[in-house]
Structure formats: C-alpha cells, structure tokens
N, C-alpha and C positions, 0 to 999 in steps of 0.2 A: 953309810954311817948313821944313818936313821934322820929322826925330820929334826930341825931345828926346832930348840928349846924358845916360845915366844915369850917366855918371862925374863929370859935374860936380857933380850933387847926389843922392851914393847914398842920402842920408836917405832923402830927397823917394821914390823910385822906391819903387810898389805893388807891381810883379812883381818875383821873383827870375829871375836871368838865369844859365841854365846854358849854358856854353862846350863845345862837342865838338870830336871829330876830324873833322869836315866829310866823307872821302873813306877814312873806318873804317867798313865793313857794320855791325860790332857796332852802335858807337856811333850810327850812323843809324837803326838798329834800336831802338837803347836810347831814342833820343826819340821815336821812336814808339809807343812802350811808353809813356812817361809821361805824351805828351800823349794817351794813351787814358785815362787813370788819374789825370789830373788837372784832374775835374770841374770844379773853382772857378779853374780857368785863372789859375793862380796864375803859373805858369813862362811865361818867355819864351827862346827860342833863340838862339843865334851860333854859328858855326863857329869853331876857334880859328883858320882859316886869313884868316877876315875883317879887313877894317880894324878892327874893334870887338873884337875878337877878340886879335888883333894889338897893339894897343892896351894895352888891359888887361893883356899878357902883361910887355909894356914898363913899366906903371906900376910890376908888381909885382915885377922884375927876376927875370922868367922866362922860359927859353928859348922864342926864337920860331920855332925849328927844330926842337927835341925837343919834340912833342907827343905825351905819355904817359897825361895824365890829364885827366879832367871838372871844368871850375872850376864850383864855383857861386856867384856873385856874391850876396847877402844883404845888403843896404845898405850899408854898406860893410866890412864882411869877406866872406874871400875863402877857400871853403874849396875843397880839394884830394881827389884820391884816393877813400879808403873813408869819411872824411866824408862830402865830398860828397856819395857816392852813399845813407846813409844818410840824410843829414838830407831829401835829396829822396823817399826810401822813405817817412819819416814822413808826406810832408803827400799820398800817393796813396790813391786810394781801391780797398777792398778789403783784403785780411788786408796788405798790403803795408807797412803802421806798424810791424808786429812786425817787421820787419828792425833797428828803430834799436835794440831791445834788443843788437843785434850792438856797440853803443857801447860796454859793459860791457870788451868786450873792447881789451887798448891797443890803438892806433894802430901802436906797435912789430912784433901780428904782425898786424894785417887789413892792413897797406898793402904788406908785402910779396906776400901774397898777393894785391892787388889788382897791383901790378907786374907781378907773374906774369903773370898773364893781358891785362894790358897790351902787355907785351913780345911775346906770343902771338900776340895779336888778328888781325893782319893776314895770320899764315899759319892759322890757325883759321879766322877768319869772311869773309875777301881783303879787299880794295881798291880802291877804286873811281877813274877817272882825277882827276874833278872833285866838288869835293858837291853832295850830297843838296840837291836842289831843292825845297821843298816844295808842297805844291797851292794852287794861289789863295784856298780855303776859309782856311788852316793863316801863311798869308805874313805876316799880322798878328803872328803868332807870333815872327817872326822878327828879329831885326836884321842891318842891312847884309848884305842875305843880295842 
C-alpha cells in the first residue's frame, strides 16, 4: 500500500526527515556524510526537488523554486538553515555534537553565513543535471526518491 505519508501525522514519525538540494554536489555529499555518521539511522532523506519535497515546501509557504537551504522535518517542526544543520551535528556520531555548541551563537550571524555559502555552493562544489540517486542498499533511506 506504499510507505506512510509522514505529513499527515508528524507526531507519529520515528525518523527525522532531512530535505536537500537533490542536483547540489555539496549537499549530496553532505548526506553522505551523515548517513555514514549516523549509526542509529535515525535520519531519513528527500530531495526538496521531490513530490515530498515539494510538498512540504508548499505546506510551509516556501519557495518551491528557490532552493537555498536544508529542511529538517523533526515531528512537526520545521527547522531551516544553520539550525538545521546543527541540530543534525548533535545526534552524529563522532566529535561531530560539539558543533551544536555553535547554538550559542544567534541565528542573526550563523545564517548569513550559512547563505554565504549557500548562494556559493553551485559554483564551489557544481551541479549536477538530475539527483543524486541512491544505492539500493541506502533507498530505504529515502522518500519519493
């Protein structure tokens, strides 16, 4: 009957659901990174280019053409940016926790700087036509991919 819909009951969902840029090297890179670094397979994936993806972006009346930042779904909040990326630093394994002391610091200057290199990304790390496919091992992993 296919996989349950975790928008309809964010309580309910065990995994956190990180959203990327599907067709950003970095950010394909970056889930590769985590899903090495994230023993207790806590995280699950989406592109934000997916239906699911897509979706989401719409619920939360967010550009579904400017794709700048990594959503991390967390039952039902919805965090953005240098959040995001720290609160996913905390639950990796390896010295990779100590990033979320970066919390301390506002939001006012880590997300410009996270912009920064947002805005970058594609001429830094290139582009890919279509996304990042994962391996058949990894596709569990993934939604509406």
């Amino acid at each position: 009957m296919g996989t349950p819909d975790p928008l309809k009951n964010p309580n309910k969902q065990k995994s956190e659901i990180i959203l990327f840029d599907g067709v950003c090297n970095l950010c394909s890179q970056s889930v590769q990174f985590i899903i090495e670094r994230d023993k207790r397979s806590r995280y699950k994936f989406a592109s934000l280019q997916s239906e699911f993806g897509q979706r989401v972006l719409t619920l939360n009346g967010l550009s579904t053409t400017d794709l700048h930042s990594i959503i991390l779904l967390k039952g039902s909040n919805l965090l953005q940016r240098s959040d995001a990326a720290l609160e996913i630093a905390k639950n990796l394994s390896g010295a990779w926790p100590l990033f979320f002391g970066f919390k301390i610091i506002p939001r006012l200057i880590r997300d410009p700087v996270y912009n920064w290199i947002s805005r970058n990304r594609y001429s830094w790390f290139g582009k890919q036509e279509s996304c990042w496919i994962p391996t058949p091992e990894l596709k569990s992993r993934f939604i509406d991919m």
